[in-house]
C-alpha positions as CSV (number, residue, x, y, z in Angstrom):
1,X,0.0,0.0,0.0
2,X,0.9,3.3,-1.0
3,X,1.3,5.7,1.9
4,X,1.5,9.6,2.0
5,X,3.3,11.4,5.0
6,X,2.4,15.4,5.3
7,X,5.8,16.5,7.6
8,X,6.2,19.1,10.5
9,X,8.7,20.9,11.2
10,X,11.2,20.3,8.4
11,X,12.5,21.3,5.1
12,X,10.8,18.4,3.4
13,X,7.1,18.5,2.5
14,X,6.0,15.3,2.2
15,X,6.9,11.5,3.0
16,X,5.9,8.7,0.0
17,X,6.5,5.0,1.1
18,X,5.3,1.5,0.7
19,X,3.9,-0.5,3.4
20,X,3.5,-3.9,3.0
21,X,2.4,-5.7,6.6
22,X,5.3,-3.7,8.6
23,X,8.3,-4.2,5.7
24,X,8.8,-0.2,4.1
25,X,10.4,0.2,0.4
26,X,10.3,2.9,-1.9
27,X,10.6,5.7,0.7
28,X,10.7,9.5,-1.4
29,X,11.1,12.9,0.0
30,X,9.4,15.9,-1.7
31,X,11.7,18.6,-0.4
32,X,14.7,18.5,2.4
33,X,18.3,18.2,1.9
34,X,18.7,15.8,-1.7
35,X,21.7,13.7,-0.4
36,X,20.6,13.4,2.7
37,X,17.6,12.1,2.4
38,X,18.5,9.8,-0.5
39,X,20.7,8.4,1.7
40,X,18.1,7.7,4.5
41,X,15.5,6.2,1.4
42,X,18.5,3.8,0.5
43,X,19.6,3.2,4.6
44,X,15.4,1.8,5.2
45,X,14.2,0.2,2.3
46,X,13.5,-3.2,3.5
47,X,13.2,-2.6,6.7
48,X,10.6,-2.7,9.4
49,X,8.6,0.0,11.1
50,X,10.6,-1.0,14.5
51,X,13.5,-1.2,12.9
52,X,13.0,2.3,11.6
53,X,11.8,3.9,14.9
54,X,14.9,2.4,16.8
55,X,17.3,3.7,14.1
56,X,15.6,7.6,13.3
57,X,13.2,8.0,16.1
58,X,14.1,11.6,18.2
59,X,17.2,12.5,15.7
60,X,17.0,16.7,15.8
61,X,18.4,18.7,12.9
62,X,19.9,21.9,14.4
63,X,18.1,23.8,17.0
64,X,14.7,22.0,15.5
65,X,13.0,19.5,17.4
66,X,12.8,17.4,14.8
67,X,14.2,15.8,11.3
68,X,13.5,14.1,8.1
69,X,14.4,11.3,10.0
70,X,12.6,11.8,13.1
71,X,9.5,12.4,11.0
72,X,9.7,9.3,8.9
73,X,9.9,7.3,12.1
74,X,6.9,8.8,12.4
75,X,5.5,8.6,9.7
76,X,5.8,4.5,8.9
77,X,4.1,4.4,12.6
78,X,1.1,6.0,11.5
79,X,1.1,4.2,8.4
80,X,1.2,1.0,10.2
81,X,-1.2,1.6,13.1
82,X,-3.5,2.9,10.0
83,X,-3.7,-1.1,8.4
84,X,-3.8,-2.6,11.6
């Protein structure tokens, strides 16, 4: 199932991901820092929602309270409470 993720608090806009039981692939950032968040698309696919939130879960950028990490942990949660 496709799944779209509206962010807070970052540069990036929007979170795009597939969630299949609790497995996420094809993760896409519409905005942020390009590299950075390539990389993080690249570091997840495959894994699971837990494994995601252990990894990104509370990871600030700056002086924010948050990050395009932080809110993709975030954002596979509320995908996968959503199917389940």
């Amino acid at each position: 199932m496709r799944y779209t993720y509206k962010t807070s608090g970052t540069c990036s806009k929007r979170i795009d991901f597939d969630i299949d039981d609790d497995i996420i692939s094809n993760v896409e950032f519409t905005g942020g820092c390009n590299g950075n968040t390539q990389g993080v698309c690249s570091l997840v696919d495959g894994m699971t929602v837990e494994q995601i939130e252990k990894k990104l879960k509370d990871i600030k950028c700056g002086m924010k309270g948050t990050s395009c990490p932080d809110q993709l942990s975030k954002a596979v949660r509320e995908a996968y409470n959503a199917i389940h």
